[in-house]
N, CA and C atoms as a LAMMPS dump frame, in Angstrom:
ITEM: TIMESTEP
0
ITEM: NUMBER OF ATOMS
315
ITEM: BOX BOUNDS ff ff ff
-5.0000000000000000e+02 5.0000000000000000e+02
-5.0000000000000000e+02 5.0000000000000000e+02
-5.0000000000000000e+02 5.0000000000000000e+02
ITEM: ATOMS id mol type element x y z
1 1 1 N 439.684 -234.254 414.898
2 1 2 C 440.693 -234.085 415.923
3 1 3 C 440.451 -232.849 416.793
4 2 1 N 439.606 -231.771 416.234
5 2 2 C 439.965 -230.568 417.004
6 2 3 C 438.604 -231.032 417.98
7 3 1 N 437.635 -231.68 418.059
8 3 2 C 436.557 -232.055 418.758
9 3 3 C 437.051 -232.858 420.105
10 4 1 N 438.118 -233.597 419.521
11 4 2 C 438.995 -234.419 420.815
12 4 3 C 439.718 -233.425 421.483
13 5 1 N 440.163 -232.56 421.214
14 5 2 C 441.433 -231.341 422.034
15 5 3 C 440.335 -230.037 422.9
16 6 1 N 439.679 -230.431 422.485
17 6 2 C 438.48 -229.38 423.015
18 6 3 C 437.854 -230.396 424.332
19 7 1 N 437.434 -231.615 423.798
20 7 2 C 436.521 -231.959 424.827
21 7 3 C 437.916 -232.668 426.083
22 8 1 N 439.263 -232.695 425.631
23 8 2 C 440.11 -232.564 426.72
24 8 3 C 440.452 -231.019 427.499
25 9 1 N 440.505 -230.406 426.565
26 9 2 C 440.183 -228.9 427.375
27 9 3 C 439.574 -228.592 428.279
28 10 1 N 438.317 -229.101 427.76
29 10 2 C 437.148 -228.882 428.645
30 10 3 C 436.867 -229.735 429.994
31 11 1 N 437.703 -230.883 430.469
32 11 2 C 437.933 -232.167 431.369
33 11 3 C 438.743 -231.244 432.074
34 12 1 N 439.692 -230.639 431.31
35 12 2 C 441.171 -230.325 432.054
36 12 3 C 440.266 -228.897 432.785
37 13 1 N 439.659 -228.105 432.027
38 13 2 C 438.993 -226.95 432.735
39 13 3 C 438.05 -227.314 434.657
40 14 1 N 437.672 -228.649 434.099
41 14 2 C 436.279 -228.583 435.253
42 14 3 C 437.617 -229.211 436.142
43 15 1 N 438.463 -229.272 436.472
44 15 2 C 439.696 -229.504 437.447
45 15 3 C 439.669 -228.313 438.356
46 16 1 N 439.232 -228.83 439.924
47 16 2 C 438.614 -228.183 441.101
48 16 3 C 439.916 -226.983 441.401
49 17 1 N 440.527 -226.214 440.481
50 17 2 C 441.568 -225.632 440.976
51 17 3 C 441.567 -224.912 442.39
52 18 1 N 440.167 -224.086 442.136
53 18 2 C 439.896 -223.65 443.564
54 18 3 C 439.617 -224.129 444.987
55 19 1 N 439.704 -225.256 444.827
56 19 2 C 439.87 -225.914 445.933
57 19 3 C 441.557 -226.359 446.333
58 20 1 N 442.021 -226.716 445.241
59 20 2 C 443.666 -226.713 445.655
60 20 3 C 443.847 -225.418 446.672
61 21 1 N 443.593 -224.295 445.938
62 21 2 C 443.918 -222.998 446.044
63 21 3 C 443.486 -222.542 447.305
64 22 1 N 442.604 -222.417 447.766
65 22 2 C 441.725 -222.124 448.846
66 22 3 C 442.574 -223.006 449.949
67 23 1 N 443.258 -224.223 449.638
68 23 2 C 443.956 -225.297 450.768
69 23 3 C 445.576 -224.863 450.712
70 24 1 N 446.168 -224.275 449.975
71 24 2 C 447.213 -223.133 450.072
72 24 3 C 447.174 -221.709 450.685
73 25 1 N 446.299 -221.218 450.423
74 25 2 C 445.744 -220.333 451.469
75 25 3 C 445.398 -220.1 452.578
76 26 1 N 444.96 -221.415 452.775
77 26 2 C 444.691 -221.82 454.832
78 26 3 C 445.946 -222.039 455.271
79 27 1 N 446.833 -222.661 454.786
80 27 2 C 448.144 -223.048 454.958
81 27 3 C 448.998 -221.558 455.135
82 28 1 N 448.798 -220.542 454.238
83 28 2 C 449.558 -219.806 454.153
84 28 3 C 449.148 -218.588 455.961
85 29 1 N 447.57 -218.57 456.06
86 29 2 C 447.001 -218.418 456.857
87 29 3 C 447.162 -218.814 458.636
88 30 1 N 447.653 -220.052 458.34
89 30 2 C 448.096 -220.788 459.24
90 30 3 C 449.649 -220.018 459.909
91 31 1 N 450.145 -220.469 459.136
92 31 2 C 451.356 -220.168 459.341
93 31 3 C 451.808 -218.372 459.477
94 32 1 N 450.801 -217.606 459.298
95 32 2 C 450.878 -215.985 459.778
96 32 3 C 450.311 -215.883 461.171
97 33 1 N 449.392 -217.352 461.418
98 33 2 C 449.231 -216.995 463.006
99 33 3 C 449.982 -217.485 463.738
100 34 1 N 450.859 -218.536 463.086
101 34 2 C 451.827 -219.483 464.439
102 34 3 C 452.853 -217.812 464.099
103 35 1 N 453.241 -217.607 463.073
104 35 2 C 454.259 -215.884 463.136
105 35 3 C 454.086 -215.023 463.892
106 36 1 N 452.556 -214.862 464.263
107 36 2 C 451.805 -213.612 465.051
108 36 3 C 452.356 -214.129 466.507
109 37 1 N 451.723 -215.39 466.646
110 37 2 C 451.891 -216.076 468.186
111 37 3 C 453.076 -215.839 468.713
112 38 1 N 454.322 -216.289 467.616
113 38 2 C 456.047 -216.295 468.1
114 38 3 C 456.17 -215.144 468.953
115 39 1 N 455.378 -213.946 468.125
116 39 2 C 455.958 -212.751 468.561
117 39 3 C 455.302 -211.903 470.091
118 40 1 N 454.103 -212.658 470.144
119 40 2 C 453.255 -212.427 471.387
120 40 3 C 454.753 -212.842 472.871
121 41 1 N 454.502 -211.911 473.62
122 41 2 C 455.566 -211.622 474.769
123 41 3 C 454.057 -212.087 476.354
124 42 1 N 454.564 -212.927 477.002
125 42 2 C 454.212 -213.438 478.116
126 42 3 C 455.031 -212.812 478.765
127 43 1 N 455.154 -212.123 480.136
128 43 2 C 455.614 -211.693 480.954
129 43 3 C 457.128 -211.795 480.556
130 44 1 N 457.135 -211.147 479.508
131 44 2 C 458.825 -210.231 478.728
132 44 3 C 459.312 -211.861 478.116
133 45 1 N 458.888 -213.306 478.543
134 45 2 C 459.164 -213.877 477.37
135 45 3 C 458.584 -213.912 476.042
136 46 1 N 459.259 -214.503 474.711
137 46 2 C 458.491 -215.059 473.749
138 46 3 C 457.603 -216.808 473.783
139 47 1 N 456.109 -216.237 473.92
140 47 2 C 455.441 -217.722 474.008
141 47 3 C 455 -218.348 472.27
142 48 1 N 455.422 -219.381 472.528
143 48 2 C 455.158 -220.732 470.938
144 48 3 C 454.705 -221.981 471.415
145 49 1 N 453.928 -222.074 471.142
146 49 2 C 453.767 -223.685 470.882
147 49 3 C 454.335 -224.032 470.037
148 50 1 N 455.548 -224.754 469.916
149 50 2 C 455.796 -225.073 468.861
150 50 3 C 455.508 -226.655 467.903
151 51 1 N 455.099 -227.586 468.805
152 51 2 C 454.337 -228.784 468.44
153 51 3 C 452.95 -228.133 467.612
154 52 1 N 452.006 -227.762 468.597
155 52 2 C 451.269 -227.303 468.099
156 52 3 C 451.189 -226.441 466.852
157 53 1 N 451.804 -225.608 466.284
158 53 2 C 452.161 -224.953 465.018
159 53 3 C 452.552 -225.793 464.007
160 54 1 N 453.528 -226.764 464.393
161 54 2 C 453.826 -227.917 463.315
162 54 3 C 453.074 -228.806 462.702
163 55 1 N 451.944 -229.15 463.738
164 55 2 C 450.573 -229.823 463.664
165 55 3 C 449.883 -229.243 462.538
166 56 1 N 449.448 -228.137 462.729
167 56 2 C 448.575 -226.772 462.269
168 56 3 C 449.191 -226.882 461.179
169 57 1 N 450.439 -226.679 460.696
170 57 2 C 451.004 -226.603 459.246
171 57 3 C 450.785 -227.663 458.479
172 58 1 N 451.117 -229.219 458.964
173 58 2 C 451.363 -230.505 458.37
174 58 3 C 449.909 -230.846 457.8
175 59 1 N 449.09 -230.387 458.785
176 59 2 C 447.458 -230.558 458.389
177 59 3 C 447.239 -229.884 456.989
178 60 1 N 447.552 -228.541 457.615
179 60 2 C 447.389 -227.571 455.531
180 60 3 C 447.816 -227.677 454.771
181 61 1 N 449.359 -228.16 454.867
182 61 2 C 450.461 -228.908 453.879
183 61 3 C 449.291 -230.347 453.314
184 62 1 N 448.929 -231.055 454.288
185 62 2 C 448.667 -232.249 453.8
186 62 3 C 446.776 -232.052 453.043
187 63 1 N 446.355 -231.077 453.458
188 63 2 C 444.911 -230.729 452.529
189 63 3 C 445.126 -229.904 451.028
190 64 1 N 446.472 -229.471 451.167
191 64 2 C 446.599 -228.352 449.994
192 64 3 C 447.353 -229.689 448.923
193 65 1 N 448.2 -230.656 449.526
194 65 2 C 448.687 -231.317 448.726
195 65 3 C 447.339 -232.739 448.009
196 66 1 N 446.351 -233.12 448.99
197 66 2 C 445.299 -233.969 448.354
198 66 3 C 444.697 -233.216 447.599
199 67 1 N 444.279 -232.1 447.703
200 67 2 C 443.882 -231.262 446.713
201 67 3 C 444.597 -231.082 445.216
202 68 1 N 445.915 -230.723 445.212
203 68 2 C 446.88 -230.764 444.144
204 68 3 C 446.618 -232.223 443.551
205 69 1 N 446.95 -232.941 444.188
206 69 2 C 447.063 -234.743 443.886
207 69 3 C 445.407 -235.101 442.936
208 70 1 N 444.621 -234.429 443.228
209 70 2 C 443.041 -234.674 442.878
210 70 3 C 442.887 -234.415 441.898
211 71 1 N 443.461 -233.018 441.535
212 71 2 C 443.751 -232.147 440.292
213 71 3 C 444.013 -232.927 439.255
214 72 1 N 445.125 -232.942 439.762
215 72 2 C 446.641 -233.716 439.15
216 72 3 C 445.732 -235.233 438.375
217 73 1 N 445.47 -235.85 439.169
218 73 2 C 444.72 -237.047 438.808
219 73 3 C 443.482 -237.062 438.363
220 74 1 N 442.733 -235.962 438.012
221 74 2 C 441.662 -235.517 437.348
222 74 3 C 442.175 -235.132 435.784
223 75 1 N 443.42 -234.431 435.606
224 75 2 C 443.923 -233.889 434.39
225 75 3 C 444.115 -235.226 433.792
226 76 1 N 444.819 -236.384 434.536
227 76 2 C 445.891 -237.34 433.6
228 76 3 C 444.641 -238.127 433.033
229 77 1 N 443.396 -238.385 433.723
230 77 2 C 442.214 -238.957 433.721
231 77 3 C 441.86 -238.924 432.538
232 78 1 N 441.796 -237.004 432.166
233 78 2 C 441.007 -236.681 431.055
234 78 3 C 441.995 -236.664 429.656
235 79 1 N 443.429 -236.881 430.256
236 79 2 C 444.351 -237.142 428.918
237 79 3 C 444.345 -238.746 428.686
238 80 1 N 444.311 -239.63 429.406
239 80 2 C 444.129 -241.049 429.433
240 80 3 C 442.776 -241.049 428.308
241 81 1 N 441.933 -240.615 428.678
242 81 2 C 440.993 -240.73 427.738
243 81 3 C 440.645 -240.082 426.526
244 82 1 N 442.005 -238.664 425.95
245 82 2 C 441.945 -238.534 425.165
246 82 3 C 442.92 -239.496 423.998
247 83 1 N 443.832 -239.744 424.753
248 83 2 C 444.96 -240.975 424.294
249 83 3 C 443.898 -242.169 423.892
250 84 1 N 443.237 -242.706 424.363
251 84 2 C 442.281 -244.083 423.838
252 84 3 C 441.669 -243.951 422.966
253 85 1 N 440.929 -242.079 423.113
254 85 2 C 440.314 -241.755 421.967
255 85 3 C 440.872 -242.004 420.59
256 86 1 N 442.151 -241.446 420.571
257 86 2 C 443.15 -241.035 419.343
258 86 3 C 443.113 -242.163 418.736
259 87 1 N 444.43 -243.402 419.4
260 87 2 C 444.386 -244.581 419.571
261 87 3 C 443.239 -245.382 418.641
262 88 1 N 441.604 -245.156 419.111
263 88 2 C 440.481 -245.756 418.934
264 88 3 C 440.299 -245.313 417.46
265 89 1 N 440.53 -243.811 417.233
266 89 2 C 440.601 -243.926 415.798
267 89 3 C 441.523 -243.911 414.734
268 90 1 N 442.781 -244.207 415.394
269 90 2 C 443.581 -244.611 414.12
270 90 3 C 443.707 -245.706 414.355
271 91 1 N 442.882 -246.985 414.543
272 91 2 C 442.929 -248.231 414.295
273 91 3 C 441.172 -248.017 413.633
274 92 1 N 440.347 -247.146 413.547
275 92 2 C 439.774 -247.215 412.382
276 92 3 C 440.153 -246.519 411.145
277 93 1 N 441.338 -245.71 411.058
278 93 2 C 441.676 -245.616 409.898
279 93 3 C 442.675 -246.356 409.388
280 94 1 N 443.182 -247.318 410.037
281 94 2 C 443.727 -248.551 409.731
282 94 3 C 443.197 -249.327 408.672
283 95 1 N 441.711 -249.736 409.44
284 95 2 C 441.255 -250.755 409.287
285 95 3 C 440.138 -250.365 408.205
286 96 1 N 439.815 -249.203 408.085
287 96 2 C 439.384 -248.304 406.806
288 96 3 C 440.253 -248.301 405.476
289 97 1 N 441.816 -248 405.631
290 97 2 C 442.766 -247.911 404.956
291 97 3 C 443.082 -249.485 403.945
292 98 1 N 443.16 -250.751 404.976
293 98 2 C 442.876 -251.863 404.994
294 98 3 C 441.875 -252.503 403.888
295 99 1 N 440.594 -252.047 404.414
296 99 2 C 439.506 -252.658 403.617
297 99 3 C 439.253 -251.759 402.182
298 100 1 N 440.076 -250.459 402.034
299 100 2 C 440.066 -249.968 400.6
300 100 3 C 441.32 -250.391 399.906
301 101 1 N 442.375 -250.949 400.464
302 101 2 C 442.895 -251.796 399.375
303 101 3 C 442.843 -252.983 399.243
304 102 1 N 441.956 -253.563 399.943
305 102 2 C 441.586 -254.509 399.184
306 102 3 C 440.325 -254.417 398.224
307 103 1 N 439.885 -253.98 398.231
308 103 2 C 438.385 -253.792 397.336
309 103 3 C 439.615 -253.125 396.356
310 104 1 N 440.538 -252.209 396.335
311 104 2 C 440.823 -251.999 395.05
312 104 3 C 441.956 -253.062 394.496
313 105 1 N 442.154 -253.936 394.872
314 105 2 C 442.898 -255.004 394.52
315 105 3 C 442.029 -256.005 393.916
């Protein structure tokens, strides 16, 4: 058993975190320049794009979240296959359990 919890460890480890991470960061990045922009003064007004900034965000929102989602579905991947594992061998100790009582019968 401890060979199965390890080699899910080790599935759950190679999970691209830094790439989630790095796509939260552009996002966060993003959104300090549409902040910077607000505050930029055009002839004594405040100039925004503000379409444009929403754009800019929804994009990093939506790369930081496929990223998460990848993760996410990389982890359940490597628990799916520790579950079959388990599964796979307690129906051979079933079927181990099984064939020693009958030989002792």
């Amino acid at each position: 058993m401890p060979r199965l919890i390890v080699g899910w460890a080790r599935a759950v480890e190679s999970v691209d975190v830094e790439a989630a991470t790095m796509a939260v960061d552009a996002v966060a990045a993003e959104a300090a320049a549409i902040a910077s922009a607000a505050k930029r003064q055009r002839g004594g007004e405040e100039w925004f794009n503000e379409e444009e900034g929403k754009k800019k965000v929804c994009v990093g929102l939506t790369a930081a979240l496929a990223a998460i989602a990848e993760a996410g579905g990389m982890a359940v991947a490597a628990y799916d296959e520790l579950v079959l594992e388990m599964e796979a061998r307690e129906r051979e100790r079933e079927m181990a359990g099984t064939d020693g009582e009958s030989i002792q019968n």
